[in-house]
Backbone as JSON Lines, residues from 0, in Angstrom:
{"i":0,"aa":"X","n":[-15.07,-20.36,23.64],"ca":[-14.67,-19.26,24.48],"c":[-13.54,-18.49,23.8]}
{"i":1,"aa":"X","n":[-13.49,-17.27,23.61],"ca":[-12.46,-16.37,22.92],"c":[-11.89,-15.37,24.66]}
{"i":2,"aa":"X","n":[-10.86,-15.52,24.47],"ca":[-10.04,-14.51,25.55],"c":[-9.29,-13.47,24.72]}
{"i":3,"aa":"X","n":[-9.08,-12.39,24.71],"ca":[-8.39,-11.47,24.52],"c":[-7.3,-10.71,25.51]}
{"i":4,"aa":"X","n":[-5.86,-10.92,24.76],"ca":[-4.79,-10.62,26.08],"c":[-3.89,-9.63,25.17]}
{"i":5,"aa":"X","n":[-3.57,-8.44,26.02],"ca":[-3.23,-7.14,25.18],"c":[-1.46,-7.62,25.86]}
{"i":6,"aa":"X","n":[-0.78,-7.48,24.56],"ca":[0.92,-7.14,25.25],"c":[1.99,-8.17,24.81]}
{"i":7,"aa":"X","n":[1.36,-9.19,24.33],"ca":[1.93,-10.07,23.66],"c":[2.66,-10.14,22.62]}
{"i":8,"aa":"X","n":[2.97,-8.94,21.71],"ca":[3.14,-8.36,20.58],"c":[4.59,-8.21,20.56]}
{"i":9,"aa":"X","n":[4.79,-7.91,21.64],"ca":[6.29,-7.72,21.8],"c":[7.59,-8.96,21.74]}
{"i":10,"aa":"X","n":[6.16,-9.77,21.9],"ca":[7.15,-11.23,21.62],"c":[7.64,-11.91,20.8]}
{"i":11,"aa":"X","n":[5.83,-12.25,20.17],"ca":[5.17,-12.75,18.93],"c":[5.29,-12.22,17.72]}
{"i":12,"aa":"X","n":[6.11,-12.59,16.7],"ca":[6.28,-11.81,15.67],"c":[5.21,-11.82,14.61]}
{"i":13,"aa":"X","n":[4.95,-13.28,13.98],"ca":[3.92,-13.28,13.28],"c":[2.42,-14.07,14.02]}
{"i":14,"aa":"X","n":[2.56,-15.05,14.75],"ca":[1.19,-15.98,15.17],"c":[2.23,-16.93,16.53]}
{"i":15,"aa":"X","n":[1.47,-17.1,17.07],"ca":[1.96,-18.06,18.32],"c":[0.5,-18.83,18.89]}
{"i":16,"aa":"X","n":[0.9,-19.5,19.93],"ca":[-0.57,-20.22,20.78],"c":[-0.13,-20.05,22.05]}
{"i":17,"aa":"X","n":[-0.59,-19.45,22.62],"ca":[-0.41,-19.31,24.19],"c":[-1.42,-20.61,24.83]}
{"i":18,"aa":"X","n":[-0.73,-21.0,25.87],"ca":[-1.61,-22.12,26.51],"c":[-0.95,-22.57,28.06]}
{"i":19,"aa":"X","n":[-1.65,-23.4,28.58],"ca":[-0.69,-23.69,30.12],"c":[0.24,-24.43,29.51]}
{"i":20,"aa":"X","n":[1.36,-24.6,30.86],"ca":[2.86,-25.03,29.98],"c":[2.87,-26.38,30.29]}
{"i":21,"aa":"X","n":[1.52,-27.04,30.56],"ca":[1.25,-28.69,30.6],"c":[0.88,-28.98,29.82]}
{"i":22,"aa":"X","n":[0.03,-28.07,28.7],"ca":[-0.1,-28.62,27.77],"c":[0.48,-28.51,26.06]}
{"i":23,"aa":"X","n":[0.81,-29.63,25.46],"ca":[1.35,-29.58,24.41],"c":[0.84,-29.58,23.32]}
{"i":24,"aa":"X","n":[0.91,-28.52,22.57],"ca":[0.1,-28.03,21.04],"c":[0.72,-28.69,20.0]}
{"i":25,"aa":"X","n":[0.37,-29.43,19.36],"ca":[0.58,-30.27,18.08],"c":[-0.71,-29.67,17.51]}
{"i":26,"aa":"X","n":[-0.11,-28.75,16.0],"ca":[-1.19,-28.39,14.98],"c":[0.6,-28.01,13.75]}
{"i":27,"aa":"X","n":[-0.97,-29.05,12.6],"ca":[0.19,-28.78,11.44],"c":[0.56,-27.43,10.71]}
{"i":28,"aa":"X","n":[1.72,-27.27,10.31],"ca":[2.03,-25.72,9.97],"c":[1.3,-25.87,8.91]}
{"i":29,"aa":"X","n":[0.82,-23.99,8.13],"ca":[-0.14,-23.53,8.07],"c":[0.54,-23.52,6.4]}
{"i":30,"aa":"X","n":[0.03,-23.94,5.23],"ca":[0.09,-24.13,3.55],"c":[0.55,-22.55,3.14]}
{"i":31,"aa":"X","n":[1.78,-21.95,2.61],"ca":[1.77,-20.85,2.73],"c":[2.27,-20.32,0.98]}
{"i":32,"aa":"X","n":[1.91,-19.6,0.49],"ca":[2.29,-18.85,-0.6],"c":[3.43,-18.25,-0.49]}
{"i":33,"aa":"X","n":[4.5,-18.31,-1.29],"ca":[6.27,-16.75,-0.89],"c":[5.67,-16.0,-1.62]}
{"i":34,"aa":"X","n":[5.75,-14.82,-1.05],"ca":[5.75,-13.57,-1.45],"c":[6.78,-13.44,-2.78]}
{"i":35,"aa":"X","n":[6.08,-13.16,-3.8],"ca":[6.5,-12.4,-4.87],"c":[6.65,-11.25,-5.39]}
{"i":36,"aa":"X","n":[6.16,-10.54,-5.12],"ca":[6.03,-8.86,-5.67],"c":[6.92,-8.03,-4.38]}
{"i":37,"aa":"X","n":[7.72,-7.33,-4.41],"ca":[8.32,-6.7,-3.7],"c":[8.2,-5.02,-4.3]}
{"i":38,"aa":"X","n":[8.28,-4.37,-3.18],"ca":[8.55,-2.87,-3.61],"c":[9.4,-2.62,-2.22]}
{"i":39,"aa":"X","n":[9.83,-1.39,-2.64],"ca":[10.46,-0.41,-1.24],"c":[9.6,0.49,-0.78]}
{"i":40,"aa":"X","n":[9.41,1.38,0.08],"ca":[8.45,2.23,1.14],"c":[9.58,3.08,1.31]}
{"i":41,"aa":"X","n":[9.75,4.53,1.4],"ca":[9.85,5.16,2.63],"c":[8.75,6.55,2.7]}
{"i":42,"aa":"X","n":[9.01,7.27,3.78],"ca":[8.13,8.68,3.77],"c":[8.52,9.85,2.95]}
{"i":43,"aa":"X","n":[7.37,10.07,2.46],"ca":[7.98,11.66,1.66],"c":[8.38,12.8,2.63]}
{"i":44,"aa":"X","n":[8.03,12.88,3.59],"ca":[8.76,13.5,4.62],"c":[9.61,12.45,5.65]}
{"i":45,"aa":"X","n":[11.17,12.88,5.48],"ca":[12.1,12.1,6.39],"c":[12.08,11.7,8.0]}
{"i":46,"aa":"X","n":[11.48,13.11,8.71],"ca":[10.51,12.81,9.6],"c":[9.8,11.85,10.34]}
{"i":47,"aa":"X","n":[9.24,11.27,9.38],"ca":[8.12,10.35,9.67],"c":[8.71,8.72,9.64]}
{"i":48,"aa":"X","n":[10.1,8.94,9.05],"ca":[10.75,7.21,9.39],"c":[10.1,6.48,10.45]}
{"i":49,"aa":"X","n":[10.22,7.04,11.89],"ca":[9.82,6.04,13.36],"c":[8.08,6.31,13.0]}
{"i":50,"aa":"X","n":[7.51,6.72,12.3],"ca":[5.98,6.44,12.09],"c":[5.91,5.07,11.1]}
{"i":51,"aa":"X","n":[6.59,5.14,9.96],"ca":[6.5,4.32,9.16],"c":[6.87,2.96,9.76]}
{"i":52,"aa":"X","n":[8.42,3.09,10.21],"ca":[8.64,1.39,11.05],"c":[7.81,0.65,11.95]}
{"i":53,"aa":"X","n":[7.28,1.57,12.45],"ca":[6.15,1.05,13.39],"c":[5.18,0.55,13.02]}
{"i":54,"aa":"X","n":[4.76,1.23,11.7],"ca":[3.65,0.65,10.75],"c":[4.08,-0.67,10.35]}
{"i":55,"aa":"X","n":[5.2,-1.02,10.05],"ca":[5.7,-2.15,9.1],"c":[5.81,-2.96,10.31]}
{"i":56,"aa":"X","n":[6.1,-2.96,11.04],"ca":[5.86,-3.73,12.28],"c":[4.79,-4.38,12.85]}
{"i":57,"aa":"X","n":[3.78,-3.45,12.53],"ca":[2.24,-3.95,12.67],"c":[1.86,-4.41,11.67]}
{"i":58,"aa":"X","n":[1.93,-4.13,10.39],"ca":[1.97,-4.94,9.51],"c":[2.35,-6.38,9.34]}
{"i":59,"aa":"X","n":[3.66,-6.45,9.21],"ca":[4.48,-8.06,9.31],"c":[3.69,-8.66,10.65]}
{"i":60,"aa":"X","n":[3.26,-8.66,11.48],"ca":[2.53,-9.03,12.64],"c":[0.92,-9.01,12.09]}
{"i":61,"aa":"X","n":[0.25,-8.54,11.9],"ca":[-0.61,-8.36,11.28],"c":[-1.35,-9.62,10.31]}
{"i":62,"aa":"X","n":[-0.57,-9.59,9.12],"ca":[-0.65,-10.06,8.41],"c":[0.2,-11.7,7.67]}
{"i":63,"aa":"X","n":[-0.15,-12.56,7.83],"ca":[1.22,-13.83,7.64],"c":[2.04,-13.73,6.27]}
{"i":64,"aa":"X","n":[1.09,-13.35,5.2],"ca":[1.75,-13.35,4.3],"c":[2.86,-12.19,3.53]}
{"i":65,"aa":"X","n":[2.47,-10.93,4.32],"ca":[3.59,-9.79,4.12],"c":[4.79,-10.05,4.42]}
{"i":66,"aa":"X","n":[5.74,-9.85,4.14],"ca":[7.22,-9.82,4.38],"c":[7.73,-8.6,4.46]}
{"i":67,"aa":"X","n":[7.95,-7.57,5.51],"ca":[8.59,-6.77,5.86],"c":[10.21,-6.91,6.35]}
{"i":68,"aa":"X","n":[10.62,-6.18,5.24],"ca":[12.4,-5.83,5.67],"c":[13.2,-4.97,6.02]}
{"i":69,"aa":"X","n":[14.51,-4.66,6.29],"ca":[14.9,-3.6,5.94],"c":[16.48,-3.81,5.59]}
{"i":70,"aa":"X","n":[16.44,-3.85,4.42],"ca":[17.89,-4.18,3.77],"c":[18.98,-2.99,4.28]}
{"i":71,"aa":"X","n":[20.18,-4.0,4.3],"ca":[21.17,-3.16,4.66],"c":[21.58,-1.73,4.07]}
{"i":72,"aa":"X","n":[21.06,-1.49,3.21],"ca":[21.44,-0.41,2.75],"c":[20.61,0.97,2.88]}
{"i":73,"aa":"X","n":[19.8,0.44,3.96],"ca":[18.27,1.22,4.53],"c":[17.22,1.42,3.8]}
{"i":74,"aa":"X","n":[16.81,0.59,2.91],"ca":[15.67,0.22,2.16],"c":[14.89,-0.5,3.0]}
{"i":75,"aa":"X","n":[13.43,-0.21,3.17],"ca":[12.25,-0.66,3.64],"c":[11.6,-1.19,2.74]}
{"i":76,"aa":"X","n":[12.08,-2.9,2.72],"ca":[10.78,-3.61,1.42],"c":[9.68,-4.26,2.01]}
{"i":77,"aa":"X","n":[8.49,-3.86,1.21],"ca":[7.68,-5.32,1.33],"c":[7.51,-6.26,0.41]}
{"i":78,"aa":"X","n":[7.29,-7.48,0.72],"ca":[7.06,-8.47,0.04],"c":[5.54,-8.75,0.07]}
{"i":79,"aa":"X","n":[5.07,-9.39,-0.93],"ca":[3.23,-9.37,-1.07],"c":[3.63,-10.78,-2.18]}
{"i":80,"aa":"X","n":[2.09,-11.58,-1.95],"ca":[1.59,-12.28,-2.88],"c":[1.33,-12.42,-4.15]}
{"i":81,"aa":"X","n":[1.38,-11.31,-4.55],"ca":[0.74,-10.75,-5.85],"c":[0.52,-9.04,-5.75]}
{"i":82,"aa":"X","n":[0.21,-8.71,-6.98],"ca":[0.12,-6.73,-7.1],"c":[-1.15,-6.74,-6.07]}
{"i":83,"aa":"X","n":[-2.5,-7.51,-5.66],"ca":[-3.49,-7.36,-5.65],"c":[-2.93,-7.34,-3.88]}
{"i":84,"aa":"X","n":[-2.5,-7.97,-3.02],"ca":[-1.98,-8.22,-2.23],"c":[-0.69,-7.01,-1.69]}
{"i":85,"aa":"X","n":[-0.16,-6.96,-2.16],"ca":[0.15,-6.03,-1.75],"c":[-0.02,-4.64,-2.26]}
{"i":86,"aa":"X","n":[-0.72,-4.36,-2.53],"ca":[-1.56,-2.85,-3.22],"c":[-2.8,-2.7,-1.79]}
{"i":87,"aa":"X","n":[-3.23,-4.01,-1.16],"ca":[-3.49,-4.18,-0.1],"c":[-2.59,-3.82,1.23]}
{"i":88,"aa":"X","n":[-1.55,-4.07,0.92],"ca":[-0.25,-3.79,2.07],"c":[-0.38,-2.21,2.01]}
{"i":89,"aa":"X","n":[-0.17,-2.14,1.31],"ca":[0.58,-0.15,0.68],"c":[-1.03,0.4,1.35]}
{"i":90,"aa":"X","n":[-1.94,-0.19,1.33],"ca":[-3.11,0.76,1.84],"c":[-2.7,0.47,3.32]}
{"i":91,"aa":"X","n":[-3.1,-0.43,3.73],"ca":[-2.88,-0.54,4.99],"c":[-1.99,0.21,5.99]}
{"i":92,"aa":"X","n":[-0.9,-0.06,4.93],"ca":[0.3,0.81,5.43],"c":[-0.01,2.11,5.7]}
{"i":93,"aa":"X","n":[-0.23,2.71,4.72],"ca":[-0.53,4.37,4.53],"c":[-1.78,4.43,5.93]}
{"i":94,"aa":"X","n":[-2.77,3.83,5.9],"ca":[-3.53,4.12,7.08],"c":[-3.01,3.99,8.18]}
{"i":95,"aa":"X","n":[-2.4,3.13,8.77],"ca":[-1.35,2.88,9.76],"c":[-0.69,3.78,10.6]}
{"i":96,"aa":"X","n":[0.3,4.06,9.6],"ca":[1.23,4.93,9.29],"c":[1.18,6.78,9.76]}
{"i":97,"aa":"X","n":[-0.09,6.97,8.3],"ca":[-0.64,8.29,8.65],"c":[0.67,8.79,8.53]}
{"i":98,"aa":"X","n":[0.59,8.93,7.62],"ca":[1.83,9.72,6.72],"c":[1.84,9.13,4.64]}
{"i":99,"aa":"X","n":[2.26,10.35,4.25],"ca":[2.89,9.74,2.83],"c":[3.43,9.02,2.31]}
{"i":100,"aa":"X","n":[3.8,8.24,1.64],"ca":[4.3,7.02,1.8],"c":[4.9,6.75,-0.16]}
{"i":101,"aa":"X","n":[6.04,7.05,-0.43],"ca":[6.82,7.17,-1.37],"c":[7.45,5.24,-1.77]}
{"i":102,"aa":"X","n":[7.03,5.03,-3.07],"ca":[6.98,3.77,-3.17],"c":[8.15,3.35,-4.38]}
{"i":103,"aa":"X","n":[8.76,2.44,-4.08],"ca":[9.24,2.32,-5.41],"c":[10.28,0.7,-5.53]}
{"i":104,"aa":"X","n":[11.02,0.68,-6.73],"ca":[11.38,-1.06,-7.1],"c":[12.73,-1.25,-6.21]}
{"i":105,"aa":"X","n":[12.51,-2.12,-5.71],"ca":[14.05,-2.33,-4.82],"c":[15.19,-2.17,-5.67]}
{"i":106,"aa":"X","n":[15.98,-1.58,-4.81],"ca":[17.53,-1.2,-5.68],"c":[17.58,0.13,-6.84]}
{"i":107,"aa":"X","n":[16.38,0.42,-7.23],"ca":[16.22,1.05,-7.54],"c":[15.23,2.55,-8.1]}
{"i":108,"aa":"X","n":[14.17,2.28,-8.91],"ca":[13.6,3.43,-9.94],"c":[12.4,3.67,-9.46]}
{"i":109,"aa":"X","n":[11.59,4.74,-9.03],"ca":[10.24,4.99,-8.44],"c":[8.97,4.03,-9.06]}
{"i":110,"aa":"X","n":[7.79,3.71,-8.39],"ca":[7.25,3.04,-9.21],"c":[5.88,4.25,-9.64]}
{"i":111,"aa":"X","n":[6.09,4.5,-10.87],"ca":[4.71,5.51,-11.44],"c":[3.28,5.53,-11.08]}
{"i":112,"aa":"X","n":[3.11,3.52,-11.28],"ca":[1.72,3.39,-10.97],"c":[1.43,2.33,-9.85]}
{"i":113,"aa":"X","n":[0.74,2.18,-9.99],"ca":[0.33,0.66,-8.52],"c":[1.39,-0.64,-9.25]}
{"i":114,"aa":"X","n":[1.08,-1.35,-10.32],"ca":[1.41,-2.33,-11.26],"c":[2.85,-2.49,-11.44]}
{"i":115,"aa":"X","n":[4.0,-0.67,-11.55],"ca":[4.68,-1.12,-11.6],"c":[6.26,-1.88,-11.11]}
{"i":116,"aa":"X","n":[5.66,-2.04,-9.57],"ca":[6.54,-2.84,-8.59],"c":[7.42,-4.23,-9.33]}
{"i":117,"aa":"X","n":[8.2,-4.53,-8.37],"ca":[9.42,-5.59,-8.94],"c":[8.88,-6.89,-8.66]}
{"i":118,"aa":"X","n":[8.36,-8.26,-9.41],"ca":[8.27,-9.49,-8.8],"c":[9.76,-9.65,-9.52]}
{"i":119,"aa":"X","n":[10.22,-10.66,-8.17],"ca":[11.04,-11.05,-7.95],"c":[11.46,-12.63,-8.56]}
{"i":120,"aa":"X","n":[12.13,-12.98,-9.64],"ca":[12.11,-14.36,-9.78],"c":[13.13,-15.06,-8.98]}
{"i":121,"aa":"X","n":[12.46,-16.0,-8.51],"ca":[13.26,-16.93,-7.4],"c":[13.71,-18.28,-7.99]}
{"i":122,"aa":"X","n":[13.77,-18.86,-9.32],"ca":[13.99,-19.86,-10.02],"c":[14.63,-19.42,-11.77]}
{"i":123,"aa":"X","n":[15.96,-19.8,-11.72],"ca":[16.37,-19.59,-12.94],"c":[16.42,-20.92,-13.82]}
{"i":124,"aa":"X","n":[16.29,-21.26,-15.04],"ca":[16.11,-22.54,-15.48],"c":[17.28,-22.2,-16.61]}
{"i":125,"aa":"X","n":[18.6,-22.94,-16.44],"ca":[19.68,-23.3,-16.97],"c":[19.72,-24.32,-18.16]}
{"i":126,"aa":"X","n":[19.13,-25.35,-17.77],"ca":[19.53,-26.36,-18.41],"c":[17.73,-27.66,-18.77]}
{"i":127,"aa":"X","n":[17.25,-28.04,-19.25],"ca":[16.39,-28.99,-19.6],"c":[16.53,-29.83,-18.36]}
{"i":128,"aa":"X","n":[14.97,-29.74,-17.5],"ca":[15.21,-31.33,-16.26],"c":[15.19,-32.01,-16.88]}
{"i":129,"aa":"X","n":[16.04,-32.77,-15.83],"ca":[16.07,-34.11,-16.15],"c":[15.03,-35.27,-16.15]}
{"i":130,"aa":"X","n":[13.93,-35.01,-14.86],"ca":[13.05,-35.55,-14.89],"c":[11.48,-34.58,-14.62]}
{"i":131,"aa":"X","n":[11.03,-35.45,-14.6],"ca":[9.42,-35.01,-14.96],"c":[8.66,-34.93,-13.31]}
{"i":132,"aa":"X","n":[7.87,-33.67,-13.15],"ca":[7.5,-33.73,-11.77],"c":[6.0,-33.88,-12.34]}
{"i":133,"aa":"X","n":[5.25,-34.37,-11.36],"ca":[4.13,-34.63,-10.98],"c":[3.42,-33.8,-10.0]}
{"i":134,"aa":"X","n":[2.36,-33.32,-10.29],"ca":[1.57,-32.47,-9.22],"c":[0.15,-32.64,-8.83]}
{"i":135,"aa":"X","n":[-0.5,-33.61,-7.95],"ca":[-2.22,-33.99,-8.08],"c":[-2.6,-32.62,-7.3]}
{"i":136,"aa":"X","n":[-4.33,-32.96,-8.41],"ca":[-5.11,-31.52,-7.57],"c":[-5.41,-32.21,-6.45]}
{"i":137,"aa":"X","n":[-6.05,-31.15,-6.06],"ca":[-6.27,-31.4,-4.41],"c":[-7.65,-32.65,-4.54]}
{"i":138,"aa":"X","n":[-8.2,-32.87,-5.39],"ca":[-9.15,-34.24,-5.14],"c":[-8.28,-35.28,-6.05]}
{"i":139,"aa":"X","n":[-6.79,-35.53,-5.93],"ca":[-6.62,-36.11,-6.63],"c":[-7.23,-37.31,-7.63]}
{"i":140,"aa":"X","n":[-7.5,-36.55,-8.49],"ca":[-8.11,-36.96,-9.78],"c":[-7.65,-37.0,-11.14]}
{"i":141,"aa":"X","n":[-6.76,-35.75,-11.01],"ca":[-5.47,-34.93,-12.03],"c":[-4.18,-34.98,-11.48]}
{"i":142,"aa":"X","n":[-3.74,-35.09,-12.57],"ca":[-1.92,-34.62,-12.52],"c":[-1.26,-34.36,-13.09]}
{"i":143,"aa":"X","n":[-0.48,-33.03,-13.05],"ca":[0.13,-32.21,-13.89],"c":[1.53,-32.65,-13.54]}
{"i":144,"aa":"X","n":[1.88,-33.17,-15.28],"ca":[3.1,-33.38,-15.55],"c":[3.89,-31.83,-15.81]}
{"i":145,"aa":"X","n":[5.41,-31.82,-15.56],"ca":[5.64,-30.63,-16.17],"c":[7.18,-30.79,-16.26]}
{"i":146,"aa":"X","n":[8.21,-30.4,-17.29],"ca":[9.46,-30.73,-17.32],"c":[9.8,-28.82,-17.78]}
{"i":147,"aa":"X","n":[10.95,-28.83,-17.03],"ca":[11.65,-27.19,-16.96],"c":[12.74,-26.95,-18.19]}
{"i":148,"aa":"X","n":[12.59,-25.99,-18.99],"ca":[13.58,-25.87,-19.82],"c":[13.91,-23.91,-20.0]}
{"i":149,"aa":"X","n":[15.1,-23.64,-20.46],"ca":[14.81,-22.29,-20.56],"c":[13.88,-22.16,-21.89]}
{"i":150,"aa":"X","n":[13.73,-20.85,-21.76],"ca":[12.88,-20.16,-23.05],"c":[13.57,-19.79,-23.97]}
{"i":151,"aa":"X","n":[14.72,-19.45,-24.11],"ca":[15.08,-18.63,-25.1],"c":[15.76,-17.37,-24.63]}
{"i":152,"aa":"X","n":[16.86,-16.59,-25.63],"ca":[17.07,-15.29,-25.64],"c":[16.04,-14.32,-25.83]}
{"i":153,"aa":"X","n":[15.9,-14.9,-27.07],"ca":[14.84,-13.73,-28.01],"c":[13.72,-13.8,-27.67]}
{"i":154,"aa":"X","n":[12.98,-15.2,-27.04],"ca":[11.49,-14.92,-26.21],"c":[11.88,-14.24,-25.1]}
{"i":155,"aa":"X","n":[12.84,-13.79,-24.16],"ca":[13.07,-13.64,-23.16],"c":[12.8,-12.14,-23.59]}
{"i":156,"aa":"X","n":[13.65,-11.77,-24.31],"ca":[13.58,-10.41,-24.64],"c":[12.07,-9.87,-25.56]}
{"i":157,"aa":"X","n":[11.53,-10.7,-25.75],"ca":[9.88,-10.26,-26.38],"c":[8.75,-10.35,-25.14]}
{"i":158,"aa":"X","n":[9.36,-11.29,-24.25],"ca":[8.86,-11.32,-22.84],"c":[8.72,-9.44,-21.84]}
{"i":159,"aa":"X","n":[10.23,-9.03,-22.44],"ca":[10.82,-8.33,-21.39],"c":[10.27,-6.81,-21.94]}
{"i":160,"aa":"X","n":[9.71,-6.72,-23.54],"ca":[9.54,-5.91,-24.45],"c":[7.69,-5.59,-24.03]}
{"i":161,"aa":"X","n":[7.27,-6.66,-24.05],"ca":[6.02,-6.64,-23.64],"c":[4.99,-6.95,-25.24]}
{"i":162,"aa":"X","n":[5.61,-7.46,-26.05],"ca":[5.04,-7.71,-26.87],"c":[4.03,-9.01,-26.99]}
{"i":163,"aa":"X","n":[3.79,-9.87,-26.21],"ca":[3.61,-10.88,-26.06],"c":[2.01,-10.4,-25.01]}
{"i":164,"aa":"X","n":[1.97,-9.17,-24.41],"ca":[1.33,-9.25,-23.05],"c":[0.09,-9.03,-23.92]}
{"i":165,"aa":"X","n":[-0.69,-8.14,-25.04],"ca":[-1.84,-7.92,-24.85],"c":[-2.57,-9.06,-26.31]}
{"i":166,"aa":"X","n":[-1.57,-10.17,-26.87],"ca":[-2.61,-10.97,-27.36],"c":[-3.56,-12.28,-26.79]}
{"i":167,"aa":"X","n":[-4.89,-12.49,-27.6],"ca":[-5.17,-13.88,-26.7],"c":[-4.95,-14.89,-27.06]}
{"i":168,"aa":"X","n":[-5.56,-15.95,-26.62],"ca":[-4.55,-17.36,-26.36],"c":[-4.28,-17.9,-27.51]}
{"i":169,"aa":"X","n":[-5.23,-18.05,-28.04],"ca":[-4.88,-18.18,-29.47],"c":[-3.44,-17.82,-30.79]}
{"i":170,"aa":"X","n":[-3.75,-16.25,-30.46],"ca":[-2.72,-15.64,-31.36],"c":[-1.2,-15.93,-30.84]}
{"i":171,"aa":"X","n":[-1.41,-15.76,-29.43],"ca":[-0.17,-16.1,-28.82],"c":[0.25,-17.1,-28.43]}
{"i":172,"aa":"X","n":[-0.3,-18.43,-28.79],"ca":[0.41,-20.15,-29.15],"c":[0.83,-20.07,-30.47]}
{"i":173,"aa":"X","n":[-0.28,-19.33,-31.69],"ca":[0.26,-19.17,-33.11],"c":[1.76,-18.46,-32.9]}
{"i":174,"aa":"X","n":[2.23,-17.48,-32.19],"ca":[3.19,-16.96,-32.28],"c":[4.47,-17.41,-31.82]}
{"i":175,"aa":"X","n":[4.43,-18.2,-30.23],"ca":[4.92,-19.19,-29.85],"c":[5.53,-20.43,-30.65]}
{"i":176,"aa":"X","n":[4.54,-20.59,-31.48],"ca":[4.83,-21.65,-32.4],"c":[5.66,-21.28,-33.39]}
{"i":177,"aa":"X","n":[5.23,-20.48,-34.31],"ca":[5.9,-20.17,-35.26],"c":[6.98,-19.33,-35.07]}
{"i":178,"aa":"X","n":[7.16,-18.78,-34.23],"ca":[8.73,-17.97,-34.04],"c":[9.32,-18.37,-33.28]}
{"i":179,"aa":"X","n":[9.01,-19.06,-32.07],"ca":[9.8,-19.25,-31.04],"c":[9.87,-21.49,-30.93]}
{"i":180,"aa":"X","n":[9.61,-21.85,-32.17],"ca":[9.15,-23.33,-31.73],"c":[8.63,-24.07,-30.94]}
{"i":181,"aa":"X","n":[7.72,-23.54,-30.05],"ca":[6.76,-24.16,-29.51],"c":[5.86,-24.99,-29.9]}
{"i":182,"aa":"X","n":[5.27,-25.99,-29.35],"ca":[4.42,-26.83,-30.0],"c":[2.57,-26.27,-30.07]}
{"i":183,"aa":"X","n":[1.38,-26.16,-30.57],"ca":[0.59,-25.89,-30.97],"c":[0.07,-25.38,-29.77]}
{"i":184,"aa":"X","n":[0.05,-26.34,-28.97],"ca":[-1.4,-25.88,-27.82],"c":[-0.34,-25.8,-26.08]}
{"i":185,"aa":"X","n":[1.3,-25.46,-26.24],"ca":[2.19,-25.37,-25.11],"c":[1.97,-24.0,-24.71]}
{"i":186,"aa":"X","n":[1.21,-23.35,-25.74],"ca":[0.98,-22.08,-25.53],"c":[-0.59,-21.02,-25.03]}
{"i":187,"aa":"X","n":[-1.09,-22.09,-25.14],"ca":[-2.33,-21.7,-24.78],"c":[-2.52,-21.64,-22.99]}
């Protein structure tokens, strides 16, 4: 049986379970991805701000994995899964919305094309772990060892250069290896 109940929205930010208040819902929370890719939103006409918030509202409600904000400094970000994901948001939005919709990298610089929005790194690696994590696939059968170290200056900056982005796997473990000391196949 499916019921449909209009008005609830106002409560419920992202998902809830409505039910009688005798009974008690035990269900495990839901495996979730953080949003990585962030951009900012506003309207190309100023105007249209209370069109747009409203959109982002239905959005973040909408959707579990969007992250809608609005930073103190009156920046409207979203947060998305990936470019593919939120290039999904930004449509949505714009239909929503029904208005123009001016996009660009938090804190700062317009973004030209779809691609070039801000992911956000949420993990800086300082120092060599100490120990070794373990990760089984989901039929545990496998397990991925993996120990954290930084990369480097100068890979960081060949990272940041983009020189690294259009070879294949091959050329770019050979390169890994030989310039940056990597071992043969850490790079593949």
């Amino acid at each position: 049986n499916i019921v449909a109940i209009r008005g609830p929205e106002r409560n419920i930010l992202k998902a809830g379970t409505i039910s009688d208040p005798g009974v008690h819902v035990v269900m495990a929370g839901p495996r979730c991805v953080q949003p990585v890719v962030r951009v900012t939103v506003r309207p190309a006409v100023p105007g249209e701000l209370p069109q747009l918030v409203k959109a982002l509202r239905r959005l973040s409600q909408s959707d579990p994995m969007a992250v809608c904000t609005a930073e103190e400094w009156g920046e409207h970000v979203i947060a998305g899964a990936g470019p593919r994901h939120l290039a999904s948001c930004l449509a949505t939005l714009r239909d929503d919305s029904m208005c123009e919709i001016v996009t660009g990298t938090p804190g700062g610089a317009l973004c030209g094309r779809q691609g070039d929005c801000a992911a956000i790194f949420r993990e800086t690696v300082c120092g060599t772990s100490e120990r070794q994590t373990c990760v089984e696939s989901p039929d545990a059968e496998h397990c991925f060892e993996a120990t954290a170290s930084p990369l480097g200056e100068r890979l960081c900056e060949a990272l940041d250069a983009g020189s690294l982005d259009q070879l294949g796997p091959e050329e770019r473990s050979r390169i890994l290896a030989d310039r940056y000391g990597w071992g043969q196949s850490e790079g593949l």
